[in-house]
C-alpha positions in Angstrom: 11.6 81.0 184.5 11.0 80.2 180.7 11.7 84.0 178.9 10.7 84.0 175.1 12.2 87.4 174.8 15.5 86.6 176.2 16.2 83.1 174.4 15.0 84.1 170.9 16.0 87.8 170.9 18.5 87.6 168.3 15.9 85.9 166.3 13.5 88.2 165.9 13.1 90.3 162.5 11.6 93.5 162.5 8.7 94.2 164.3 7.8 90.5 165.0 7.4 90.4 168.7 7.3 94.4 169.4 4.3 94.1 171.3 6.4 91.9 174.2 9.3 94.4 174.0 7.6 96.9 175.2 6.5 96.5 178.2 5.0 99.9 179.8 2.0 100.1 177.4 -0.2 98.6 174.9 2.0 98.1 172.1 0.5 98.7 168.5 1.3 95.1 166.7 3.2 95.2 163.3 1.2 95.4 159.8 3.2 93.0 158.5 5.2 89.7 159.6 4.7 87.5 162.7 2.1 90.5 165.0 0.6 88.5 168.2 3.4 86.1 168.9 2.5 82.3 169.2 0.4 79.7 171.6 -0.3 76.2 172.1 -3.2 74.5 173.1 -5.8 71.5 172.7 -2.6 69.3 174.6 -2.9 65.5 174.3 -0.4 63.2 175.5 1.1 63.0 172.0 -0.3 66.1 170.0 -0.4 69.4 170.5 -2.3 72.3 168.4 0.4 75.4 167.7 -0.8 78.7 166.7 0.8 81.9 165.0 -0.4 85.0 163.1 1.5 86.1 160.5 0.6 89.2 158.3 1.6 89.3 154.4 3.3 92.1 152.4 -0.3 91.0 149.6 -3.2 89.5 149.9 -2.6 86.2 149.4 -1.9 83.1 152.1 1.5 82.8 152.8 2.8 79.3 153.8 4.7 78.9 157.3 6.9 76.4 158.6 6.6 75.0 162.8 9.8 73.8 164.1 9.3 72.0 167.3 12.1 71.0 169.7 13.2 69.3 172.5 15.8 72.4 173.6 15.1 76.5 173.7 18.0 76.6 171.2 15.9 74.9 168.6 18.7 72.6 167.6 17.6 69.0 165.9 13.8 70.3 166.0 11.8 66.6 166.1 8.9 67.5 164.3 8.3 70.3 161.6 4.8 71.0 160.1 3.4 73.2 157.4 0.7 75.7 158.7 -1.3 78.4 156.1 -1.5 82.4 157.2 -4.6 83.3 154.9 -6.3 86.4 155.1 -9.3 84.2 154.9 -8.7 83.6 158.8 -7.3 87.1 159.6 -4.1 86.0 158.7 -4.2 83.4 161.4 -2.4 80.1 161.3 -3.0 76.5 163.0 -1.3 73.2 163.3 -1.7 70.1 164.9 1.0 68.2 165.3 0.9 64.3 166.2 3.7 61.5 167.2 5.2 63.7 170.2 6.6 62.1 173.6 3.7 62.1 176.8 4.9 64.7 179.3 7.8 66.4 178.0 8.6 69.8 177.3 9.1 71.0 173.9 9.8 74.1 172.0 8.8 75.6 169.1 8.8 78.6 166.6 7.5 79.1 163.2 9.1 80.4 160.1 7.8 82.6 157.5 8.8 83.7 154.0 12.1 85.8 153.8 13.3 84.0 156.9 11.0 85.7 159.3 11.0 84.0 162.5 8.5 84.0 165.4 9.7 84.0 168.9 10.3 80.8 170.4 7.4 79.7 172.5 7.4 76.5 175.4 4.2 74.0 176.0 4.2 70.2 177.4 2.1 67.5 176.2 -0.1 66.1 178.8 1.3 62.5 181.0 -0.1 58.9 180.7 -0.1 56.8 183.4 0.3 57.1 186.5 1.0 60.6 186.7 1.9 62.2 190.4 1.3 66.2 190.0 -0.5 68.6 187.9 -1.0 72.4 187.9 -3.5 74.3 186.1 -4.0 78.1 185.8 -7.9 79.1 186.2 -8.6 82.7 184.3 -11.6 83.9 183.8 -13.4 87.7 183.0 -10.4 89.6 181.9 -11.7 93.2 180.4 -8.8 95.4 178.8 -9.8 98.5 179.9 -10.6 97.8 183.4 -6.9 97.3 183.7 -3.9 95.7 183.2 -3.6 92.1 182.9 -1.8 91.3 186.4 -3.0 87.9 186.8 -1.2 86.3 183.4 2.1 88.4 184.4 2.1 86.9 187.9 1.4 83.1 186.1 4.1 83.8 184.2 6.6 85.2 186.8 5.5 82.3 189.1 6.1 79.8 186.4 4.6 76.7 188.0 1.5 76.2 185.9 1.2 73.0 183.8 -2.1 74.3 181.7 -3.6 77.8 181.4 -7.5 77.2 181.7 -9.6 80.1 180.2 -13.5 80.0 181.1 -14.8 82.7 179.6 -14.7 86.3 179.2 -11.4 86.6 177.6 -12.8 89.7 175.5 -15.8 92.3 176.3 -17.8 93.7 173.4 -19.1 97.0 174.3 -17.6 99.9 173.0 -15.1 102.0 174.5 -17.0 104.4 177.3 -20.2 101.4 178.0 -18.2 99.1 180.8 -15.8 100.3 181.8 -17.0 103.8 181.5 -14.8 107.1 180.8 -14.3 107.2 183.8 -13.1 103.9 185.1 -11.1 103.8 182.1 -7.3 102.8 182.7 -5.1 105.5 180.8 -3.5 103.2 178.1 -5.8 100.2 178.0 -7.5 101.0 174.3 -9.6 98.4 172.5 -10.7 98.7 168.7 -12.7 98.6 167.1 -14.5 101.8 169.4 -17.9 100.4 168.8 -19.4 97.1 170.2 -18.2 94.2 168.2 -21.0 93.4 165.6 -19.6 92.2 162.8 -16.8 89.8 161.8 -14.0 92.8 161.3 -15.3 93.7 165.1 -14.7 91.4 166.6 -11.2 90.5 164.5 -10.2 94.0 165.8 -10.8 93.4 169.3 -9.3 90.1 169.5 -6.2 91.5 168.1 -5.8 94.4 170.2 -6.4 92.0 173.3 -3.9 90.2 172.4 -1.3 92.9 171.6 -1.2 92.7 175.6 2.6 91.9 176.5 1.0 89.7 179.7 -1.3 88.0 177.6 1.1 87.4 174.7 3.2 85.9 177.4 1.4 83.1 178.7 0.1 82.0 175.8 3.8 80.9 174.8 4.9 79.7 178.0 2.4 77.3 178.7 -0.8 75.2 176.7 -3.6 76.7 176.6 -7.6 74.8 177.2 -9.8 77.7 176.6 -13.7 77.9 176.5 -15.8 81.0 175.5 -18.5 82.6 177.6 -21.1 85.4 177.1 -18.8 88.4 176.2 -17.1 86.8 173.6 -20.2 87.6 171.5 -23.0 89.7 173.8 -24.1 89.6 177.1 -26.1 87.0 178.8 -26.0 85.6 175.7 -28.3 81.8 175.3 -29.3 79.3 172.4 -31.5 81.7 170.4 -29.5 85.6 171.7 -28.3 87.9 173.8 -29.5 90.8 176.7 -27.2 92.8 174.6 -28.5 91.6 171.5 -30.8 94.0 169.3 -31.9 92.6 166.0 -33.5 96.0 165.2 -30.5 97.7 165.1 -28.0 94.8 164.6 -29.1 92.2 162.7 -29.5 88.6 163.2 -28.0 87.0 166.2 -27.5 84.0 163.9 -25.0 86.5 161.9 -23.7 87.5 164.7 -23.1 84.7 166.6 -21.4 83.0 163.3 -19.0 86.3 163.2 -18.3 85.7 166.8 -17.4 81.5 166.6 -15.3 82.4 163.3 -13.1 85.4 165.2 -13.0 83.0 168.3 -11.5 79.9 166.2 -9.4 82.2 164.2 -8.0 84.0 167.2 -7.6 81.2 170.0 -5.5 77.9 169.8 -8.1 76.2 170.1 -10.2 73.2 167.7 -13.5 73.7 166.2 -15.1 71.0 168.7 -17.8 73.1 171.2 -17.0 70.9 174.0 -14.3 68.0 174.2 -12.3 66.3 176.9 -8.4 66.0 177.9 -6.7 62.7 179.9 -4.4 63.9 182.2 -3.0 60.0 182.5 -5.2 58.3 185.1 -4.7 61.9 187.6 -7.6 63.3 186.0 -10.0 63.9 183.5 -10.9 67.0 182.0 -14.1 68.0 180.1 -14.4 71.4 178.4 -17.8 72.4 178.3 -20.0 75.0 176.5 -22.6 76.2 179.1 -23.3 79.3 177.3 -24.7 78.5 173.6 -24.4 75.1 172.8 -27.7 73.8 174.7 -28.5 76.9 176.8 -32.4 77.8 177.3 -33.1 81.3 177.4 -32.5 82.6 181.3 -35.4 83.5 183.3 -36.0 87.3 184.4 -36.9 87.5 188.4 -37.7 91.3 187.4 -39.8 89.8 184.6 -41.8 88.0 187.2 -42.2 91.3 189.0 -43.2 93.3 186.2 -46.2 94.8 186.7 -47.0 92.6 190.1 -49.2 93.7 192.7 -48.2 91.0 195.3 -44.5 90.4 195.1 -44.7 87.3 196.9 -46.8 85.7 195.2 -45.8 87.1 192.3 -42.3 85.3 192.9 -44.2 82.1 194.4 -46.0 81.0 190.6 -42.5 82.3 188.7 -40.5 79.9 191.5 -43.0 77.4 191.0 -44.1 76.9 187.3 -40.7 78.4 186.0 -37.7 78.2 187.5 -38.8 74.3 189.1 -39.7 73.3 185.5 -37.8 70.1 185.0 -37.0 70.3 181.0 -34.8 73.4 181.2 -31.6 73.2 179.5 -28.1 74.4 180.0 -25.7 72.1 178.3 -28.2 70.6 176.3 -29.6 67.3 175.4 -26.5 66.2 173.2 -23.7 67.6 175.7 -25.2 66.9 178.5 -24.9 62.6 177.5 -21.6 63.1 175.7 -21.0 64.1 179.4 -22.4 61.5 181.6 -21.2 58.9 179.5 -17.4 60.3 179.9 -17.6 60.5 183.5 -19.3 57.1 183.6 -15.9 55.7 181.4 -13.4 57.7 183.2 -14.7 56.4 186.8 -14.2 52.8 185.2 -10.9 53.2 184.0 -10.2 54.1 187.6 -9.4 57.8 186.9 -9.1 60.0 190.1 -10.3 62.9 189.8 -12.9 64.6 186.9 -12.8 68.2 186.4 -15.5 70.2 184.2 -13.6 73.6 182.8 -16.9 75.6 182.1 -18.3 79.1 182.2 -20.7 79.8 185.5 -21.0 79.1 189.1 -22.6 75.9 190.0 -22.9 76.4 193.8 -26.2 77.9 195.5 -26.0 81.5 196.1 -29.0 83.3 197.3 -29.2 86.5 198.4 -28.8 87.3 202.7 -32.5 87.6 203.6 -31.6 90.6 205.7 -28.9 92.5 203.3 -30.5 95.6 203.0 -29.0 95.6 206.6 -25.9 96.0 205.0 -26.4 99.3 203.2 -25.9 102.6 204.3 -27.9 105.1 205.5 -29.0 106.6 202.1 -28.2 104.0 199.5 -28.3 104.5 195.2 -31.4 104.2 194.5 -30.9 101.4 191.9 -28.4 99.0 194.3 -31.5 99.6 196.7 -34.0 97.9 194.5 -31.8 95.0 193.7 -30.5 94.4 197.2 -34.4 94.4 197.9 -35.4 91.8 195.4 -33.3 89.2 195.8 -33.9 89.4 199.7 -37.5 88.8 198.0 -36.4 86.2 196.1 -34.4 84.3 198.6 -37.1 84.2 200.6 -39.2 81.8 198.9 -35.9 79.9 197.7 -34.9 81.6 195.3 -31.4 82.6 193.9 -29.6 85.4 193.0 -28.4 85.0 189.9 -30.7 83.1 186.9 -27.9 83.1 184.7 -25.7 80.9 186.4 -26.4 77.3 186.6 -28.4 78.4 190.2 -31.3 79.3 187.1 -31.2 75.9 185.7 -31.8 73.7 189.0 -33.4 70.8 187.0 -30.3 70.3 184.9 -27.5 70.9 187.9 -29.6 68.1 189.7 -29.3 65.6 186.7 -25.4 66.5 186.1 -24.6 65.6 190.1 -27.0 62.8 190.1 -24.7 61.6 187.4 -21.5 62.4 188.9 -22.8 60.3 192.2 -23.8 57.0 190.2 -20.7 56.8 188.8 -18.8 57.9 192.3 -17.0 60.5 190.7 -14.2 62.9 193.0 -16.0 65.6 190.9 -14.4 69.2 190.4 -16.0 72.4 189.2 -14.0 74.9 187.9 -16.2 78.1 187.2 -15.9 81.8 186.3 -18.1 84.4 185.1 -19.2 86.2 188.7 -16.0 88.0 188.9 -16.0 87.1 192.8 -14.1 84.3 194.5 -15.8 81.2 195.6 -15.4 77.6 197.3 -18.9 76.0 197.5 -19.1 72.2 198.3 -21.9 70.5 196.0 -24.7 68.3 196.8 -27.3 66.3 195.6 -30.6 65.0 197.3 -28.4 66.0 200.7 -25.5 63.6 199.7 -22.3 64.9 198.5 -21.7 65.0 195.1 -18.2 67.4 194.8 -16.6 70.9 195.3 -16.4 73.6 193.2 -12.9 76.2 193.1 -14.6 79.6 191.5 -11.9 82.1 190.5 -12.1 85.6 190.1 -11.6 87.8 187.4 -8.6 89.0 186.1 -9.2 92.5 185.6 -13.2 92.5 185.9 -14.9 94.3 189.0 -16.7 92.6 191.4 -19.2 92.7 194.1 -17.0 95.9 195.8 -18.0 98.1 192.2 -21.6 98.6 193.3 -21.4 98.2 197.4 -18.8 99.7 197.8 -20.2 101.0 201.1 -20.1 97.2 202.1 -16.4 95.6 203.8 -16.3 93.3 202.1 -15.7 91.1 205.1 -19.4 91.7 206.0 -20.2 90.8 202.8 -18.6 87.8 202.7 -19.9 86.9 206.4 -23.5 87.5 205.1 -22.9 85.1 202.0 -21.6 82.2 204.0 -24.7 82.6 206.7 -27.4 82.6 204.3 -25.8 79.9 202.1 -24.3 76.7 203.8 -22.6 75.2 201.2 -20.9 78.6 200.7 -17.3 77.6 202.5 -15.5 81.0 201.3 -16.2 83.5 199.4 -13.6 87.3 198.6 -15.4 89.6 196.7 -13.3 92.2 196.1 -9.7 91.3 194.6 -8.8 90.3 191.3 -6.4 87.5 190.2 -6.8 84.1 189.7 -7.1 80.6 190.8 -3.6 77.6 191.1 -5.2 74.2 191.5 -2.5 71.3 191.9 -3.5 68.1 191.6 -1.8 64.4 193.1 -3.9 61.1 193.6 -4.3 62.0 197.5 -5.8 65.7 197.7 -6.8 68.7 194.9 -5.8 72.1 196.4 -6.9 74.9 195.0 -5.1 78.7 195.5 -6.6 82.0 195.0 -4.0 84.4 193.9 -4.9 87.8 194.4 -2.6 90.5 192.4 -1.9 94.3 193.1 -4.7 96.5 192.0 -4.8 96.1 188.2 -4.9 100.1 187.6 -0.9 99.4 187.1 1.2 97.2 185.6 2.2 95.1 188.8 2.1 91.4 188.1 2.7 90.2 192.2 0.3 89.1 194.8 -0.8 90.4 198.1 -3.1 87.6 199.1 -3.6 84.0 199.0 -6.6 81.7 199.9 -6.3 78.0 200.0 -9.2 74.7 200.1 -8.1 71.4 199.5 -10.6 68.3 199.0 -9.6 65.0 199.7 -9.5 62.3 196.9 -12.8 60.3 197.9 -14.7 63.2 200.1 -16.1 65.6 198.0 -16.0 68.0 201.0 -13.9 71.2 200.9 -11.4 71.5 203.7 -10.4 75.8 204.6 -6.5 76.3 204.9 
């Protein structure tokens, strides 16, 4: 296993790197010199973007060196590159650095004034060719104080990950006390600032005491990183025009906001300024990061907004199906993405590229609600969990799914994206996040088969088991899979994430569920596997 700590120990100066030395609590990061370690990301076959953060004794930029090698040791570095720390950008530094060797492992470190010295981090540019494996890392929802981070720690551990994919969620908002509660709380997982993260210096703050985590700090320098934001890196169920947990009364603009949000996200993440953008893994696969959440996203429709105030709830729920939800010019990616998209898939399928994966936020499979699960609650349910379990039994019952803010609310443009994906015979891949559940769905389009979708979990987030918890899961799970059929699997209540290797004959995708994340205990106690043949787009269990 690659260790950072261990090969560049001796190199350290004071505090740079504290936060991964110590490893039994959130570690406050240094005021000054290298505070939140380093990452790589935005791989190619022959660049790579490196990122550091280095803090100055005066408020003034202060110019860094990158040293990138073909040995831990950093002897003969091949490549060196000037990179700028300006308080402008929190103090956050990027570099892209071009001319590197397709698939080979390099490391690298960056140097700072008075001989400071980051730790030495690892990443691997992507193959050409003909390549024969490749492992990716699926994260998604990971929320500091629900609990520690086990998910990255096991990645790391485990070691056999080729690219750490983040959908989404990689920071909450809400203040300390909103979600989790006081009560759910973990002792030790603190997030500044304590308010919801408004402004700029919000959400700067939260970023950096995310990443002050010693399991985050750690994968980001152990592997390359392809990262995509949803919702919570700016406000809930947030869209085109704002946010659930937007108020403009009290908050301002969500223009303001949302600027503040993108400039903390760029700053923070290893990551380009390109919303969406694509990655050849040689002629293995292909993929497409996509923006699902703001780029092109119409504002998500409201089944309790259809209700409000209804008489007849069926019918109530038969015009909002109808005249709504069916309405064929609804938008999720957006006019521009959506044919950047097509047309890539279209040129990847003629350069005989095997497989095509699309790294974005929410679930693209059909999930509606069991038509009978207020079966599954007990005697004398909350009141609240009643209602809901009630409506979208409602809903489902004229067709309608349960959650509007996944791409099940946008059917119009799911149907144009698979439609596309079959034209150009595509072995099609969705990699999703956001529910905080586990999920294997195969896809389909006018009956035909159009791919598969591997769903992963969240890292820390709770899921379905948070608010039935009167529900085994199991029965849960058995009532999800009866009332949807292109529902293969489904675990609802474990956290972790998802290992999906890829070859020219088969994707397999591995759900890795961690020990409970109220403790630092980055192992598994379950596994889940689906594999898809090259050519099927049907999900085999096992």
């Amino acid at each position: 296993m690659f260790d950072p700590l261990r090969i560049d120990r001796r190199t350290l100066v004071a505090g740079a790197g504290a936060a991964l030395l110590l490893p039994r609590r959130l570690a406050a990061a240094p005021l000054i010199g290298f505070t939140h370690g380093v990452a790589s990301g935005e791989p190619g076959a022959r660049s790579m973007l490196f990122w550091t953060r280095f803090v100055g004794a005066f408020e003034k930029p202060q110019e860094l060196e990158l040293e990138v090698a073909t040995n831990p040791r950093m002897t003969r570095p091949v490549a060196r590159a000037r990179a700028l720390a300006d308080p402008a950008n929190d103090w956050c530094a990027k570099v892209t650095v071009a001319n590197l060797a397709p698939a080979t492992t390099y490391y690298y470190r960056f140097r700072g004034p008075g001989n400071a010295r980051s730790i030495i981090g690892r990443t691997r540019t992507l193959p050409e060719g003909d390549a024969k494996l490749f492992r990716i890392g699926l994260f998604s929802c990971s929320n500091l104080p629900f609990g520690w981070f086990n998910a990255y720690g096991q990645a790391v551990a485990a070691d056999d990950i080729d690219l750490f994919v983040h959908v989404g969620d990689y920071i909450y908002e809400y203040a300390r006390g909103t979600y989790p509660d006081a009560r759910a709380a973990v002792p030790g997982r603190v997030i500044e600032p304590a308010g919801e993260t408004v402004t700029l210096s919000d959400y700067r703050a939260r970023y950096a005491s995310y990443r002050a985590d010693p399991d985050l700090q750690a994968i980001h320098a152990q592997v390359p990183a392809v990262t995509t934001w949803d919702d919570h890196e700016i406000a809930n169920d947030g869209w085109t025009g704002g946010a659930e947990n937007h108020q403009g009364a009290s908050e301002g603009p969500w223009a303001a906001r949302l600027a503040a949000a993108r400039k903390a996200y760029r700053e923070w993440m290893p990551v380009s300024d390109q919303a969406y953008e694509r990655y050849e893994i040689g002629r293995l696969a292909t993929l497409h990061r996509l923006d699902t959440r703001i780029e092109g996203r119409d504002q998500p429709l409201s089944v309790a907004g259809a209700l409000r105030g209804a008489t007849d709830m069926r019918a109530a729920l038969l015009k909002f199906r109808d005249e709504q939800w069916l309405a064929g010019n609804r938008q999720l990616l957006g006019a521009q993405q959506e044919a950047w998209l097509f047309a890539g898939m279209e040129a990847a399928a003629r350069r005989g590229t095997r497989w095509q994966l699309l790294a974005q936020q929410v679930i693209m499979g059909n999930v509606k609600a069991p038509a009978d699960a207020a079966a599954l609650l007990p005697p004398d349910p909350d009141g609240r969990v009643k209602a809901l379990v009630e409506a979208g039994a409602a809903a489902a019952r004229v067709g309608l799914p349960l959650n509007m803010d996944a791409w099940d609310g946008y059917p119009a443009a799911r149907a144009r994206l698979l439609a596309a994906a079959q034209k150009s015979a595509v072995n099609l891949i969705v990699l999703a996040g956001d529910s905080h559940n586990a999920w294997a769905f195969d896809l389909e389009n006018d009956g035909r088969p159009a791919g598969v979708e591997f769903a992963t979990q969240s890292v820390s987030s709770p899921g379905f088991e948070s608010y039935l918890s009167a529900v085994a899961p199991a029965d849960l799970a058995k009532a999800l899979i009866s009332a949807n059929p292109l529902l293969k699997w489904c675990e609802t209540s474990q956290r972790g994430y998802t290992h999906v290797t890829l070859t020219p004959r088969e994707a397999v995708a591995e759900w890795r569920f961690t020990a409970p994340v109220s403790s630092r205990a980055p192992k598994l106690v379950l596994r889940s596997r689906a594999r898809v043949l090259a050519g099927s787009n049907r999900l085999q269990l096992g």
